[in-house]
C-alpha positions as CSV (number, residue, x, y, z in Angstrom):
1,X,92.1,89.7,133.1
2,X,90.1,93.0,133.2
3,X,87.1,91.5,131.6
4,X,85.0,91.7,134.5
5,X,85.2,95.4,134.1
6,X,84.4,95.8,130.7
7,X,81.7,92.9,130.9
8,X,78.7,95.2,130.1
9,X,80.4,97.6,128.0
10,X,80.6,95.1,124.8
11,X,79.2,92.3,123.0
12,X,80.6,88.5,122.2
13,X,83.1,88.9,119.1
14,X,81.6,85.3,118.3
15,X,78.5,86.9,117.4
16,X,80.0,88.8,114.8
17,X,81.7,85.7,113.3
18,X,78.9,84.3,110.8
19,X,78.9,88.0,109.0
20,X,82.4,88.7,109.4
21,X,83.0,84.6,107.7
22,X,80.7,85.9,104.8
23,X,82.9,89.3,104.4
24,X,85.6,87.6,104.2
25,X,84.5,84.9,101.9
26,X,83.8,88.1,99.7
27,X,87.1,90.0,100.2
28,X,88.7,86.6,98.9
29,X,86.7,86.5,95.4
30,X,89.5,86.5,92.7
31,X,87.3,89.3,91.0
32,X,89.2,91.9,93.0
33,X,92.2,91.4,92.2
34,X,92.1,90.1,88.6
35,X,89.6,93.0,87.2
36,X,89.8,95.0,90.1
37,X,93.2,95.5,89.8
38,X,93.5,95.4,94.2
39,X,97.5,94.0,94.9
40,X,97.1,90.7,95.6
41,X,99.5,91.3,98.4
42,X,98.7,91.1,102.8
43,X,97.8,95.4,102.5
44,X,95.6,94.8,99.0
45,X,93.7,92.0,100.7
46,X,93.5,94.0,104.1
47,X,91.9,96.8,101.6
48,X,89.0,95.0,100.5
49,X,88.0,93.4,103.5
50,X,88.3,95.8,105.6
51,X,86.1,98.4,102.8
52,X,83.7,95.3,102.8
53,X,83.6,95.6,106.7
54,X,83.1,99.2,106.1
55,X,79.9,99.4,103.8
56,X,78.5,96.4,106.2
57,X,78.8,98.1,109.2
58,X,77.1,101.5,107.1
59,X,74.6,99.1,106.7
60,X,73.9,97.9,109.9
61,X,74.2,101.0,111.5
62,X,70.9,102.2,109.4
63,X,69.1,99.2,111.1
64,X,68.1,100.9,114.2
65,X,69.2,98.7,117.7
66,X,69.9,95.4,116.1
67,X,71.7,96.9,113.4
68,X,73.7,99.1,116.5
69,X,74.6,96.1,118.4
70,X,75.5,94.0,115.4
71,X,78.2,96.9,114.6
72,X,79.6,96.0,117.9
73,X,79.8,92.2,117.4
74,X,81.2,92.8,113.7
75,X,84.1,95.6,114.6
76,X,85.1,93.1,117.5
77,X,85.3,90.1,115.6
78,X,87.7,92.2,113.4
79,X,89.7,93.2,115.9
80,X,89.8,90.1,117.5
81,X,90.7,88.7,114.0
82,X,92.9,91.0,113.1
83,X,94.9,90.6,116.5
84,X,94.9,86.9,115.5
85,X,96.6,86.7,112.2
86,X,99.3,89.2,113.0
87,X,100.0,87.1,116.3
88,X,100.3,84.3,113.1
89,X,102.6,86.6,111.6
90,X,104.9,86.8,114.5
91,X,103.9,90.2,115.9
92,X,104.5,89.8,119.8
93,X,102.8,92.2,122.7
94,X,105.0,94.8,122.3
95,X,104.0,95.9,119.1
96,X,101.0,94.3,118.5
97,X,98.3,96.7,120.1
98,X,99.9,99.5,117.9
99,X,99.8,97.3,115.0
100,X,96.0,96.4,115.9
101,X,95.0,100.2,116.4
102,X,96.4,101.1,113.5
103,X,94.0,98.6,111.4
104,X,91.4,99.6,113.7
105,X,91.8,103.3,112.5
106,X,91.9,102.5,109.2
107,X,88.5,100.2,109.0
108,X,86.9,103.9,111.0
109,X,88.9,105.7,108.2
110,X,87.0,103.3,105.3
111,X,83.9,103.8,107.4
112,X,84.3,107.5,107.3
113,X,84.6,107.6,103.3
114,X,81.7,104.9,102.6
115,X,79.3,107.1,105.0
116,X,80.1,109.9,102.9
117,X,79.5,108.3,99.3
118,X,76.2,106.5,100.5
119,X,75.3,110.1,101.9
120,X,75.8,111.0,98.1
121,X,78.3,113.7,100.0
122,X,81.5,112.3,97.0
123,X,81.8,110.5,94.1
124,X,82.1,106.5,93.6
125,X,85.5,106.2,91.8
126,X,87.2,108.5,94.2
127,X,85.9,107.0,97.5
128,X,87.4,103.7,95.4
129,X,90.4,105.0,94.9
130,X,90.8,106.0,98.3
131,X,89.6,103.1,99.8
132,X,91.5,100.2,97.7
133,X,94.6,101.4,96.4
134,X,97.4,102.8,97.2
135,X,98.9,104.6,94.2
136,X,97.4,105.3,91.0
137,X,95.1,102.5,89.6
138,X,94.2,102.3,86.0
139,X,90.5,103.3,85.3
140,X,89.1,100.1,83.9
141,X,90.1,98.6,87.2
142,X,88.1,101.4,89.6
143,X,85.5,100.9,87.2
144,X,85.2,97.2,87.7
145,X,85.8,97.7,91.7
146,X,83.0,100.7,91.8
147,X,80.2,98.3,89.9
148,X,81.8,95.2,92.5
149,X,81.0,97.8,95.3
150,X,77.6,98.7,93.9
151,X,76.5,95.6,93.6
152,X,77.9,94.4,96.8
153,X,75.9,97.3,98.6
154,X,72.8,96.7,96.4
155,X,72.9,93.3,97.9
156,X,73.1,94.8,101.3
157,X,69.9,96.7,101.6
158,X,68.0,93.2,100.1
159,X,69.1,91.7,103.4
160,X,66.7,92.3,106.8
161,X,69.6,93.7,109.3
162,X,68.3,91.2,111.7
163,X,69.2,88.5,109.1
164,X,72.5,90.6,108.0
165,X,73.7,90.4,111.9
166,X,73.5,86.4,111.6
167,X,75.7,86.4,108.2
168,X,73.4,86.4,105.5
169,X,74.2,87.5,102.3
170,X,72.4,86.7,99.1
């Protein structure tokens, strides 16, 4: 309804859809939750994609103005995902911008911590820690989720931002 206020201010989530497809296609790889020890439960699947989304968006931000507007496209295609699936779940308007926010601050909250690590700022295993799990993992798994993440971000910086925005990922 308001839109046609806002029209300038941000980008198509749909452009975001190809990268955010491929993050998700990642945060669903059995590997997390079998080594990595992640719950496979609604919050432990919410934790990997949305520290996926995190390092991705670290990524593109490092890609000068395409990698700037393709954070926009990515974070709304999460939200606009996000809003989505809990509509699924049988969240109604009431709560459901609370709920959304909520996600919202903890993706900025993962974005915060990855920032931080690839700033060589703190360590690996406790920005995994933080990031995935809720209580007290045992080591073998936040050693299998820190090489995961490693490799995931290693893959990252082979990828031309440009290409990255469009949902490439080798």
């Amino acid at each position: 309804m308001l839109g046609f206020l806002f029209r300038t201010l941000t980008a198509a989530p749909s452009e975001g859809a190809p990268l955010f497809d491929r993050l998700t296609a990642e945060a669903r790889r059995p590997d997390w939750y079998l080594a990595g020890g992640v719950p496979d439960t609604l919050d432990g699947r919410f934790a990997v994609l949305s520290t996926l989304t995190a390092i991705a968006l670290i990524r593109l931000e490092r890609g000068g103005p395409v990698g700037k507007a393709a954070t926009v496209t990515l974070t709304e295609r999460f939200i606009e995902v996000m809003e989505s699936e809990h509509r699924e779940l049988g969240l109604g308007d009431p709560t459901l911008g609370k709920t959304v926010r909520k996600l919202v601050g903890k993706l900025a909250r993962r974005t915060g911590i990855w920032r931080e690590v690839l700033a060589n700022e703190r360590p690996w295993d406790e920005a995994v820690r933080e990031s995935l799990f809720r209580d007290h993992p045992a080591p073998a798994a936040v050693e299998a989720d820190e090489a995961a993440l490693r490799r995931f971000w290693t893959r990252l910086k082979e990828v031309a931002v440009g290409d990255l925005a469009k949902g490439v990922l080798p």
